[in-house]
C-alpha positions as CSV (number, residue, x, y, z in Angstrom):
1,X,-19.6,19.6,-13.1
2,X,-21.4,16.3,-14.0
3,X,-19.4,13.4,-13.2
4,X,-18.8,11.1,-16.7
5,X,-20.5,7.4,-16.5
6,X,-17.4,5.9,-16.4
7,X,-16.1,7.9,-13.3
8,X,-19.4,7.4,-11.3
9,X,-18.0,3.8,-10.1
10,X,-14.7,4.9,-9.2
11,X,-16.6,7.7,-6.9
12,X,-18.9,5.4,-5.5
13,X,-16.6,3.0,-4.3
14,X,-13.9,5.5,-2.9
15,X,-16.7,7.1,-0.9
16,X,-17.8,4.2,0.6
17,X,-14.5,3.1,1.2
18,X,-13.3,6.4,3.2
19,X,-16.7,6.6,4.8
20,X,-16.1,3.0,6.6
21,X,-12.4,4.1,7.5
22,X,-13.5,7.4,9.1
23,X,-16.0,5.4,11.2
24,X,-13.2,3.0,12.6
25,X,-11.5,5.6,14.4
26,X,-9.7,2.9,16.0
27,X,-8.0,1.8,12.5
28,X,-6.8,5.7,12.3
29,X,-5.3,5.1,15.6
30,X,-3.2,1.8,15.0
31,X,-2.3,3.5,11.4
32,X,-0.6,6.4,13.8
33,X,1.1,3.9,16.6
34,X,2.2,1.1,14.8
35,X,5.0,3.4,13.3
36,X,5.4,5.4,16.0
37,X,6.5,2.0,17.6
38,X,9.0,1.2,15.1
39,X,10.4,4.8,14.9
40,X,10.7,5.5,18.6
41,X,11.3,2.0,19.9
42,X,12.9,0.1,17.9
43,X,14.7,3.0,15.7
44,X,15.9,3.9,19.2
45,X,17.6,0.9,19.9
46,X,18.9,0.0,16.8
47,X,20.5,3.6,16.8
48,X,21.8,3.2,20.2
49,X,24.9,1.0,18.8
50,X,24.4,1.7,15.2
51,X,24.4,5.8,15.6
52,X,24.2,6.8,11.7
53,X,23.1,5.0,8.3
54,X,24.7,6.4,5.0
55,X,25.5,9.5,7.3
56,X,22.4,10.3,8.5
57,X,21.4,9.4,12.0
58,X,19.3,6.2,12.1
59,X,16.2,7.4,13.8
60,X,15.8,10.3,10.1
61,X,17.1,7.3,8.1
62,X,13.8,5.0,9.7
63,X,11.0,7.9,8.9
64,X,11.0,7.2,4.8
65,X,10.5,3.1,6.1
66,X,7.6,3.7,8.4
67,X,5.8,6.3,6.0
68,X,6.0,3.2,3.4
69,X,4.9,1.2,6.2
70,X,1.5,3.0,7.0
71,X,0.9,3.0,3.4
72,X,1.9,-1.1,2.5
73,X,-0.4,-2.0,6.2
74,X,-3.3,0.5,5.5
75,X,-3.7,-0.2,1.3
76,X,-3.4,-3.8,2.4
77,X,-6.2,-3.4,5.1
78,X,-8.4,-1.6,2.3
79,X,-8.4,-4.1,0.3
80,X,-9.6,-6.5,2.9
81,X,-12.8,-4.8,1.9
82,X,-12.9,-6.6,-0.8
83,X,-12.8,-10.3,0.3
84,X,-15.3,-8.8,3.1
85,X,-17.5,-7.9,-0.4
86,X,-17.3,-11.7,-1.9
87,X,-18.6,-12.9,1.6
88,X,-21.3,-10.3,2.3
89,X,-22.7,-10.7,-1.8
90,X,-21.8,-6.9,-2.3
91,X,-19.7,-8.4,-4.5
92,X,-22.3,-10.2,-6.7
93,X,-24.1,-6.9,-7.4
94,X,-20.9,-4.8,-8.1
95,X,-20.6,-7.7,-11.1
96,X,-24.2,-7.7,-12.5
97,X,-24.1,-3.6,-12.5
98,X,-23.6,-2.4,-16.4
99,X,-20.2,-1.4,-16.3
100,X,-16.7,-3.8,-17.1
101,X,-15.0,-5.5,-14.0
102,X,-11.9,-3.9,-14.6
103,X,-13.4,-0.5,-13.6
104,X,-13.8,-2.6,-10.2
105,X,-10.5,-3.5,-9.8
106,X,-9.4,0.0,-10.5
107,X,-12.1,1.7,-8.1
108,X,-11.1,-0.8,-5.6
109,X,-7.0,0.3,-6.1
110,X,-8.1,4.0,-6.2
111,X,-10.5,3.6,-2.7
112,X,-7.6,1.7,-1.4
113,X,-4.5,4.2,-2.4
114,X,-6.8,7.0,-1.1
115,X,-7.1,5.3,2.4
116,X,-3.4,4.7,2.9
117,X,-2.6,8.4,1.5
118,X,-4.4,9.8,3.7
119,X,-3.2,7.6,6.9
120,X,0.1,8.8,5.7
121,X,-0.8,12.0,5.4
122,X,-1.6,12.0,8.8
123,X,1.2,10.4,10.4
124,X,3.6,13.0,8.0
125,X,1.6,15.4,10.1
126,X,2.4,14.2,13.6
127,X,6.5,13.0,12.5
128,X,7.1,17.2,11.4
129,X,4.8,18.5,14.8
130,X,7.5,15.7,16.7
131,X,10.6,17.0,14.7
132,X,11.7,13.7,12.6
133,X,10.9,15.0,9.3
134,X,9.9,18.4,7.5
135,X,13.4,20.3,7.4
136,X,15.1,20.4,3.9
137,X,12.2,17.9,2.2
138,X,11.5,18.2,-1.4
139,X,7.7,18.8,-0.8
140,X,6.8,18.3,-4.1
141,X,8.8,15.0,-4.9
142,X,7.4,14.0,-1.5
143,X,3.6,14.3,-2.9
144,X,4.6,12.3,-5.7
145,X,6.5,9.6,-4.1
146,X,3.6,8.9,-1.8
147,X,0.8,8.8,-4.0
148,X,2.6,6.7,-6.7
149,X,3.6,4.1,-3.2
150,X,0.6,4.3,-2.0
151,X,-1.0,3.4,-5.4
152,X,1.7,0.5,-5.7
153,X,1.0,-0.8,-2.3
154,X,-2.7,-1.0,-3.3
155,X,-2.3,-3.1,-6.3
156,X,-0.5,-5.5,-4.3
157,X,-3.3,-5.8,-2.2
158,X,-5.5,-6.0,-4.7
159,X,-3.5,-8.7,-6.2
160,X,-3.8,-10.4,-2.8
161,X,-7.3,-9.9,-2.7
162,X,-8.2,-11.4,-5.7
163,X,-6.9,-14.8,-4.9
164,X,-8.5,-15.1,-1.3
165,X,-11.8,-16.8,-1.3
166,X,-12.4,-16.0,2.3
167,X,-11.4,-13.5,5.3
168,X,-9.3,-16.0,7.1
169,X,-7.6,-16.9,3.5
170,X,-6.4,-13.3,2.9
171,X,-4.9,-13.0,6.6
172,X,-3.1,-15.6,6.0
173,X,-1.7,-14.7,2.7
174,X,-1.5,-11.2,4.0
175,X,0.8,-12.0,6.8
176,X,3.0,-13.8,4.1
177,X,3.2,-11.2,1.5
178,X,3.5,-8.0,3.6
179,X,6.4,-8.8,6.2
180,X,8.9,-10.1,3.5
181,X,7.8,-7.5,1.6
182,X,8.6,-5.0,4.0
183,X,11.6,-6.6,5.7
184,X,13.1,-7.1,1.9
185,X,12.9,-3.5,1.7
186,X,15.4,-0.3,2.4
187,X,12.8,0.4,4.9
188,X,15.5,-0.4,7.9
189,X,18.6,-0.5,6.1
190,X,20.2,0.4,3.2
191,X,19.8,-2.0,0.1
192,X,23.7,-1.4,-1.0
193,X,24.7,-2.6,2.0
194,X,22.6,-6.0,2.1
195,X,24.5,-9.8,1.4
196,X,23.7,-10.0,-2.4
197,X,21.1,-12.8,-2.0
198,X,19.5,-10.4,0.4
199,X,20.2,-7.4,-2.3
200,X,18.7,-9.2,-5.2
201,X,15.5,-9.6,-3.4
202,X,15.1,-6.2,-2.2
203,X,16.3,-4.7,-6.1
204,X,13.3,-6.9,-7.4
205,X,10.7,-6.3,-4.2
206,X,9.0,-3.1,-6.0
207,X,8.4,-1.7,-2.4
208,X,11.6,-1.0,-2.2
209,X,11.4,1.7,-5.0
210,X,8.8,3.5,-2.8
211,X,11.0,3.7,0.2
212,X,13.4,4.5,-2.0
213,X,11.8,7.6,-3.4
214,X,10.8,8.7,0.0
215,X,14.4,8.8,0.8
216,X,15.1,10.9,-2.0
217,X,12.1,13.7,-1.3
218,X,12.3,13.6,2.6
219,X,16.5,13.2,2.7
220,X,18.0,14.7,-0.3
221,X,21.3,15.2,-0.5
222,X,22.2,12.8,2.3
223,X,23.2,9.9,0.0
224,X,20.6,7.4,1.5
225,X,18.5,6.5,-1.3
226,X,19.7,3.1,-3.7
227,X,18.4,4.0,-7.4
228,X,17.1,7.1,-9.3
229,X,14.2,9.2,-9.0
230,X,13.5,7.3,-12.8
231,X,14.0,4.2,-11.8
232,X,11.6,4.5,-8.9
233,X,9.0,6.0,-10.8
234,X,9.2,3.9,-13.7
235,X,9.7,0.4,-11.2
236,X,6.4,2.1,-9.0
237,X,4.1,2.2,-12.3
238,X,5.0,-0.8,-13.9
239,X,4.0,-2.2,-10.8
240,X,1.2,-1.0,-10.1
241,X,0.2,-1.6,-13.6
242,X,0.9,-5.4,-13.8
243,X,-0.7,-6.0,-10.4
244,X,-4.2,-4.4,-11.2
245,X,-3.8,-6.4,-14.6
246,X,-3.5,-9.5,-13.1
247,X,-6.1,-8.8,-10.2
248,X,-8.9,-7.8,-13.2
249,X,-7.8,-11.2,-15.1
250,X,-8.6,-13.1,-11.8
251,X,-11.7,-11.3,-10.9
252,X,-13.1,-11.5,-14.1
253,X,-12.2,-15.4,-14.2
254,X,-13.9,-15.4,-10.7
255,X,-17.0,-13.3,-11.8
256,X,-17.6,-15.5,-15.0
257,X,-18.8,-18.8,-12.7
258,X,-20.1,-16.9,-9.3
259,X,-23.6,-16.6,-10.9
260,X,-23.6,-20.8,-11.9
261,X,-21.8,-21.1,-8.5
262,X,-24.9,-19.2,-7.0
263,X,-27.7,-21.1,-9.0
264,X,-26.0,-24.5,-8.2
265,X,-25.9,-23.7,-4.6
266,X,-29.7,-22.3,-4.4
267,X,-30.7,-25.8,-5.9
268,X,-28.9,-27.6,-3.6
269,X,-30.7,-25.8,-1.1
């Protein structure tokens, strides 16, 4: 079946964006540990004097958070790509191909959800092989709640993306979007149970809805999820929508003056 001209971008992109993760077998790696850490170490100690969350014991109560967690570090990684792009002058011919720079922003958000899917995927894998998660999960709410936070978590870094101008501007906003993002979460407590400055912040942090509908698919019936399957949904689309909105407004802003940019500076030269 022949690919449609509008499609072909979105395909180019995601393949060369899963290609260059396969071949850092080392970024697999931290995707798998850096979870395992939270869930083993510090899940341990927290549930050595907490014992239970909302009735379910702590270390179960963590596994929703540090699935949202491989997705939120590895979409944000993937769209380090894309700053890497603007340096390299991949960028420049992406914009000068025949096609709108939207589709650019979207094939960047798809290659990015895809790559934190599938660390996710993976790291489901290894948590129901260890035990922590796989008995009495709603497999099918579980597929959707991950590909609608991984596809949330990759407009946010898309979003970041767009405003860096340079590698060592995006790790720097990067460290300061993803940790409140994930600390203002229900990743390691409940949201209901937060001070209500605390509360209000996680209720408007759309990462929260993501946790939150993990909770519901991998721990239903155990009365740890905060909001509605809806609401999650609903908040987890919205989001995603408004983000890759605002990213193709700033990239096309950025795109209009990076070929005067590019004659200016080859004068100068």
């Amino acid at each position: 079946m022949r690919m449609g001209p509008r499609f072909r971008p979105i395909y180019a992109v995601l393949e060369r964006e899963l290609l260059r993760m396969f071949r850092q077998r080392t970024r697999l790696v931290a995707a798998m540990v850096r979870p395992l850490i939270w869930l083993l170490v510090i899940g341990g100690g927290f549930a050595a004097f907490i014992g239970e969350a909302r009735g379910v014991d702590y270390k179960s109560f963590l596994v929703p958070g540090v699935l949202g967690m491989t997705m939120l570090f590895g979409a944000m990684l993937a769209a380090l790509t894309t700053v890497y792009d603007k340096e390299s002058g991949v960028m420049r011919m992406m914009v000068i191909a025949p096609m709108p720079h939207a589709w650019i922003v979207i094939a960047k958000v798809v290659s990015a959800a895809a790559a934190a899917l599938l660390q996710a995927i993976l790291l489901l894998v290894l948590l129901v092989a260890l035990g922590y998660a796989g008995r009495g999960a709603e497999w099918g709410l579980l597929a959707a709640a991950l590909a609608a936070t991984s596809l949330a978590c990759a407009g946010v870094g898309m979003l970041t993306a767009a405003f860096s101008r340079s590698l060592d501007n995006f790790a720097g906003i990067m460290n300061f979007v993803i940790f409140p993002v994930f600390f203002l979460s229900g990743s390691l407590y409940p949201v209901r149970d937060l001070p209500p400055a605390l509360g209000w912040l996680a209720t408007a942090n759309p990462y929260t809805y993501g946790v939150d509908l993990l909770k519901h698919a991998l721990l239903p019936g155990a009365g740890s999820a905060d909001f509605g399957i809806g609401l999650d949904l609903a908040v987890l689309a919205l989001a995603t929508a408004v983000t890759v909105a605002v990213a193709s407004w700033r990239f096309s802003r950025e795109s209009a003056y990076e070929p005067m940019i590019h004659v200016l500076a080859d004068r100068a030269k």
